[in-house]
N, CA, C and O atoms as a GROMACS GRO file, in nm:
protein
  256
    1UNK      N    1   0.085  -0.118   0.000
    1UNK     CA    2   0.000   0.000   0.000
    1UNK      C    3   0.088   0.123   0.000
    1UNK      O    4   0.189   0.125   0.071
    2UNK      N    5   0.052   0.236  -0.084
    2UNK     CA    6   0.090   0.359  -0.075
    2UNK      C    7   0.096   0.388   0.037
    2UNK      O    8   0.017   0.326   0.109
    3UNK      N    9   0.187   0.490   0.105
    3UNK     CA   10   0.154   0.518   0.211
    3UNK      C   11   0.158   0.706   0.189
    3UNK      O   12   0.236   0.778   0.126
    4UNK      N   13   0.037   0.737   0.272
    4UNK     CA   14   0.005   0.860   0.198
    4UNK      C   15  -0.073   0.915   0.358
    4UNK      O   16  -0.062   0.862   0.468
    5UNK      N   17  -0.133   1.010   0.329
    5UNK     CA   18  -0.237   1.117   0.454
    5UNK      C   19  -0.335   1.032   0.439
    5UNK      O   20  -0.388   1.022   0.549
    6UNK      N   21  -0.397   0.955   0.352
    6UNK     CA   22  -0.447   0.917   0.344
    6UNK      C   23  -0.470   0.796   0.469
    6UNK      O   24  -0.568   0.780   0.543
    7UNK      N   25  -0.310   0.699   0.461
    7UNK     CA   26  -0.331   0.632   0.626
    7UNK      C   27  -0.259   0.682   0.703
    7UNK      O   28  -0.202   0.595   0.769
    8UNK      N   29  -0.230   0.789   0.732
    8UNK     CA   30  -0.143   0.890   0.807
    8UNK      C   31  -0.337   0.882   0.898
    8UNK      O   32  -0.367   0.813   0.995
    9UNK      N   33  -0.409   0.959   0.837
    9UNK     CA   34  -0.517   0.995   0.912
    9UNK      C   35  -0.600   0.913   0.990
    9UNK      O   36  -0.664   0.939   1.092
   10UNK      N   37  -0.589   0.820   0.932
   10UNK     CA   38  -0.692   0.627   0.955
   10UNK      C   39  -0.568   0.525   0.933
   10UNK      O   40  -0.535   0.464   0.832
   11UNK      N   41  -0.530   0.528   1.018
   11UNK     CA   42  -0.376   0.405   1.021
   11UNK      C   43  -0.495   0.266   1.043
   11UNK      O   44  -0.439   0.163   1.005
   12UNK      N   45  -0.607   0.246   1.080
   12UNK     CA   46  -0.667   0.174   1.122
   12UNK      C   47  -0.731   0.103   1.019
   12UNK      O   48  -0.744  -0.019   1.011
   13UNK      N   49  -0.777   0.202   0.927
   13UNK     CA   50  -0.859   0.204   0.793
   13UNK      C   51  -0.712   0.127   0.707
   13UNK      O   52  -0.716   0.010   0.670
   14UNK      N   53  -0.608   0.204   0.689
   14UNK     CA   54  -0.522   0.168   0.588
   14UNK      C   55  -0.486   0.020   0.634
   14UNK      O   56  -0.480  -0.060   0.541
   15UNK      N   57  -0.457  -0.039   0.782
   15UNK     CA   58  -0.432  -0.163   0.818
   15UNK      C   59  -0.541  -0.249   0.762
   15UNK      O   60  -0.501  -0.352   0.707
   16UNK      N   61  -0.670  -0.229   0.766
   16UNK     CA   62  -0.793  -0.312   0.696
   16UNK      C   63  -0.793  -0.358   0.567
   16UNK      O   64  -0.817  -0.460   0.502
   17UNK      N   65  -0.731  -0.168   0.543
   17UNK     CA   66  -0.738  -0.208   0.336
   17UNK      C   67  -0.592  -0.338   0.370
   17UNK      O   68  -0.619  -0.451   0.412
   18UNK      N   69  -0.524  -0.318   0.356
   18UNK     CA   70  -0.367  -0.379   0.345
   18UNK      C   71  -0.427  -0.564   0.432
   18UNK      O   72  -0.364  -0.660   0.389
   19UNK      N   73  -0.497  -0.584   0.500
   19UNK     CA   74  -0.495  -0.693   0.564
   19UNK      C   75  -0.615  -0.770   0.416
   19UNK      O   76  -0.590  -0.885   0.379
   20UNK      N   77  -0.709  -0.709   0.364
   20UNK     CA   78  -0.814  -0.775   0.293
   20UNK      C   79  -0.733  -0.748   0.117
   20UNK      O   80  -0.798  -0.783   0.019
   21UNK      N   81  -0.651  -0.712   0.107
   21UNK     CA   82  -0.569  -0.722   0.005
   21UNK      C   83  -0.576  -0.588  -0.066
   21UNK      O   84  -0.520  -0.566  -0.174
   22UNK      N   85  -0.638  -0.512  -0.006
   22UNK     CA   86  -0.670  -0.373  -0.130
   22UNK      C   87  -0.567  -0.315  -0.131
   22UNK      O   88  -0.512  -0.316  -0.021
   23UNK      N   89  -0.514  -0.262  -0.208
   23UNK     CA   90  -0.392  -0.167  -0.233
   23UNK      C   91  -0.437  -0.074  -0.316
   23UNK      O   92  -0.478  -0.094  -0.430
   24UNK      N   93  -0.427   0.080  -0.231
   24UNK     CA   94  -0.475   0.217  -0.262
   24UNK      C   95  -0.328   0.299  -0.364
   24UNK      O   96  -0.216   0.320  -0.319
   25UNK      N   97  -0.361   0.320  -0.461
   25UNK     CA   98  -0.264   0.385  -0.548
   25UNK      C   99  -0.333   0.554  -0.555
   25UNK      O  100  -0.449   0.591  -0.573
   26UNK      N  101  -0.211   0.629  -0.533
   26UNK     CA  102  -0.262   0.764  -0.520
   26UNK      C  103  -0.185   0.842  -0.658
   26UNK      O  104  -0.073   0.802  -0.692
   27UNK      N  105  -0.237   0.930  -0.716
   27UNK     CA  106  -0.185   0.993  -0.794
   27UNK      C  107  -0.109   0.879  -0.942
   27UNK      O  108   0.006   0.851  -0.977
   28UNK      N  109  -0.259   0.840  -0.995
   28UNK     CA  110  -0.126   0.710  -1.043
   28UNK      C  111  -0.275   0.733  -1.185
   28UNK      O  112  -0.397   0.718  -1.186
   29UNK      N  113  -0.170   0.776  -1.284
   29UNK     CA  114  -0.261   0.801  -1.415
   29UNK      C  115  -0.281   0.680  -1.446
   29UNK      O  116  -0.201   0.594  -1.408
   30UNK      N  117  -0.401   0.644  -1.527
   30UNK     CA  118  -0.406   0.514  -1.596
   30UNK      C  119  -0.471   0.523  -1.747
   30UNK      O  120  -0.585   0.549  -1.786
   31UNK      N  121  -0.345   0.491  -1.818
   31UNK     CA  122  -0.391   0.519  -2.002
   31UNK      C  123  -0.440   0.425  -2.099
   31UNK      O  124  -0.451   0.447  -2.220
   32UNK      N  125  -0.479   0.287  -2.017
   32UNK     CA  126  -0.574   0.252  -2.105
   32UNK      C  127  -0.616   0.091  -2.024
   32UNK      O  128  -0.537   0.009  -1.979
   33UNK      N  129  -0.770   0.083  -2.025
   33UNK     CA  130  -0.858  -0.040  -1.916
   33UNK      C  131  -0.900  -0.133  -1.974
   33UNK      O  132  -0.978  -0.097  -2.062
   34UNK      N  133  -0.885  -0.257  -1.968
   34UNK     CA  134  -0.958  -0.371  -2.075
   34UNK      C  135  -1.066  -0.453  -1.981
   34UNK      O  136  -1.043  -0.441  -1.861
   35UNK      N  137  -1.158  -0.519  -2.009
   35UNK     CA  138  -1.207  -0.633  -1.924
   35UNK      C  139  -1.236  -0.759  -1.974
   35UNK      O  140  -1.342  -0.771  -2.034
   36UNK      N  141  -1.132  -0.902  -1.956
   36UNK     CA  142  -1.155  -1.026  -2.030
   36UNK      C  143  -1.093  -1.169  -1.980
   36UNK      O  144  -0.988  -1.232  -1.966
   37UNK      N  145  -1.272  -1.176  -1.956
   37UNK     CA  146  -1.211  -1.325  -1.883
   37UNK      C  147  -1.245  -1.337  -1.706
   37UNK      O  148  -1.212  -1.430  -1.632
   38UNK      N  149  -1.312  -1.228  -1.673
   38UNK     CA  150  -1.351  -1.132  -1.513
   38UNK      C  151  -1.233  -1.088  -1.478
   38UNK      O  152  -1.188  -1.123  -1.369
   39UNK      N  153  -1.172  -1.020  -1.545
   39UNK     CA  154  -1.004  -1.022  -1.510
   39UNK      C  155  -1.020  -0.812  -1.570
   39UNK      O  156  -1.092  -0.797  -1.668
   40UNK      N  157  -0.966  -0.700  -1.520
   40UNK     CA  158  -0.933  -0.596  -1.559
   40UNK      C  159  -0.794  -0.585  -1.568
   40UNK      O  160  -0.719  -0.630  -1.482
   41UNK      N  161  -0.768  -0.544  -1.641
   41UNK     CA  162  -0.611  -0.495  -1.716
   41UNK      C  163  -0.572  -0.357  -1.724
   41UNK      O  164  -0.582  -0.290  -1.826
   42UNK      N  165  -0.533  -0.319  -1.626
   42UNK     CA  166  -0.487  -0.155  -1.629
   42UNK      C  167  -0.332  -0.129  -1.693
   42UNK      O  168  -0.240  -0.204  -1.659
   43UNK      N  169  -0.315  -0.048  -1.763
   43UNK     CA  170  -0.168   0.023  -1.792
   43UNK      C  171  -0.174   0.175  -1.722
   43UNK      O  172  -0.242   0.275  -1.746
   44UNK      N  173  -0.084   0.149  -1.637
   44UNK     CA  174  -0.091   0.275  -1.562
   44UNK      C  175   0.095   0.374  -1.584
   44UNK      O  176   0.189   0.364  -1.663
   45UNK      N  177   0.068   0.450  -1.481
   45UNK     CA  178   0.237   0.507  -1.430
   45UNK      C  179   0.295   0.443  -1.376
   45UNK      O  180   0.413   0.475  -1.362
   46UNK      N  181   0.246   0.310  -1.311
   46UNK     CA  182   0.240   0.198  -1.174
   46UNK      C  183   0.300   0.092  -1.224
   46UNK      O  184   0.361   0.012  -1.153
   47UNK      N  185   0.284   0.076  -1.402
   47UNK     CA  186   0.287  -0.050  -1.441
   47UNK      C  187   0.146  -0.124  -1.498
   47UNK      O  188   0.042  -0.059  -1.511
   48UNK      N  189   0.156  -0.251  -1.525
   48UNK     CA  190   0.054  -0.272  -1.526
   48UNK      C  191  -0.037  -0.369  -1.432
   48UNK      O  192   0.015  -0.458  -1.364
   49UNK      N  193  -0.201  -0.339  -1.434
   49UNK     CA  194  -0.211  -0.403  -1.302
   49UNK      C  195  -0.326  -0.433  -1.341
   49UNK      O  196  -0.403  -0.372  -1.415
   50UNK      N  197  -0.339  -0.588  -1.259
   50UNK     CA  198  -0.496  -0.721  -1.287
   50UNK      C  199  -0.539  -0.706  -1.160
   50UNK      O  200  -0.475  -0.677  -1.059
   51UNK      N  201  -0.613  -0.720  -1.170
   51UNK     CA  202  -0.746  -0.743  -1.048
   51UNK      C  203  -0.905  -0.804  -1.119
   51UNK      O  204  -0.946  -0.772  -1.230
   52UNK      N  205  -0.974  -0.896  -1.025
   52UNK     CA  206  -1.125  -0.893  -1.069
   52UNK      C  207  -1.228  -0.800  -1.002
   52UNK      O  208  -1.346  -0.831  -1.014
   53UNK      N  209  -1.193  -0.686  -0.930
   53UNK     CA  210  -1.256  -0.626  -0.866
   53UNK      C  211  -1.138  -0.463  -0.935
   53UNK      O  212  -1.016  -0.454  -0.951
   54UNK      N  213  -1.237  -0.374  -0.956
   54UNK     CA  214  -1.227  -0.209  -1.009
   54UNK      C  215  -1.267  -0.095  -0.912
   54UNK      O  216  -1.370  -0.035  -0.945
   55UNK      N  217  -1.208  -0.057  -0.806
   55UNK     CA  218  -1.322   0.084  -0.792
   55UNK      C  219  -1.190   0.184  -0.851
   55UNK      O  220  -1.069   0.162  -0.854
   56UNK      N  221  -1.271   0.302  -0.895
   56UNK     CA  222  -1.182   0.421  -0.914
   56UNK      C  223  -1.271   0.560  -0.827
   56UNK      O  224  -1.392   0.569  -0.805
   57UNK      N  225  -1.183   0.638  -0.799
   57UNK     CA  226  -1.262   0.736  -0.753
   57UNK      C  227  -1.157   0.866  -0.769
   57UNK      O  228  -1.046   0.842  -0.722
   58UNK      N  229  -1.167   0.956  -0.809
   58UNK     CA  230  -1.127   1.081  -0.841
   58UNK      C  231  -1.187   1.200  -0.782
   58UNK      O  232  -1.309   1.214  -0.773
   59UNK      N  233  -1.081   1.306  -0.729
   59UNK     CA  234  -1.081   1.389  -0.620
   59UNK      C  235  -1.061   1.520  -0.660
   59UNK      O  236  -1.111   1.533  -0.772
   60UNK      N  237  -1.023   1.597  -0.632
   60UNK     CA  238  -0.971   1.766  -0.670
   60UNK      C  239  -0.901   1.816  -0.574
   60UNK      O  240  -0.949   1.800  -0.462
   61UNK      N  241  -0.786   1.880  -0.582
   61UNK     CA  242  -0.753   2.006  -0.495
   61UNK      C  243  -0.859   2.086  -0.399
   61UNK      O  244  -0.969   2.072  -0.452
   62UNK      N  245  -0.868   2.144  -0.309
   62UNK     CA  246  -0.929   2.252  -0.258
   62UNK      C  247  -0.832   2.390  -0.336
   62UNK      O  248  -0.714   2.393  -0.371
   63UNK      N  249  -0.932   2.484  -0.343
   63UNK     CA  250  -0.921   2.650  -0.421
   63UNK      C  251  -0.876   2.746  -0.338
   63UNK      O  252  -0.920   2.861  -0.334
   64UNK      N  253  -0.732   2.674  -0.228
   64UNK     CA  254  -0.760   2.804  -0.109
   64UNK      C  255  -0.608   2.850  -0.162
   64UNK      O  256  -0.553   2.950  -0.115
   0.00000   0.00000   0.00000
């Protein structure tokens, strides 16, 4: 797992993700997604990366 503010803030939360296998990638472009076979295929900045399970979620700066 990245280690970021993210489990800086929830060390508790980030131990959960990291114990059930999730691994949180922060700031990590991804240029192109396939799906075949229940299998996703990412090419990222990261490399490339399989999983049968996808969430993405995208954030913004604050304007201060």
């Amino acid at each position: 797992m990245e280690f970021s503010a993210f489990t800086m803030s929830s060390p508790a939360l980030g131990e959960a993700f990291e114990c059930e296998g999730i691994r949180v990638l922060l700031r990590t472009q991804v240029s192109r997604v396939s799906y075949a076979d229940a299998v996703f295929v990412l090419a990222s900045d990261a490399g490339e990366l399989c999983s049968e399970q996808l969430l993405i979620a995208t954030g913004r700066r604050p304007h201060t």
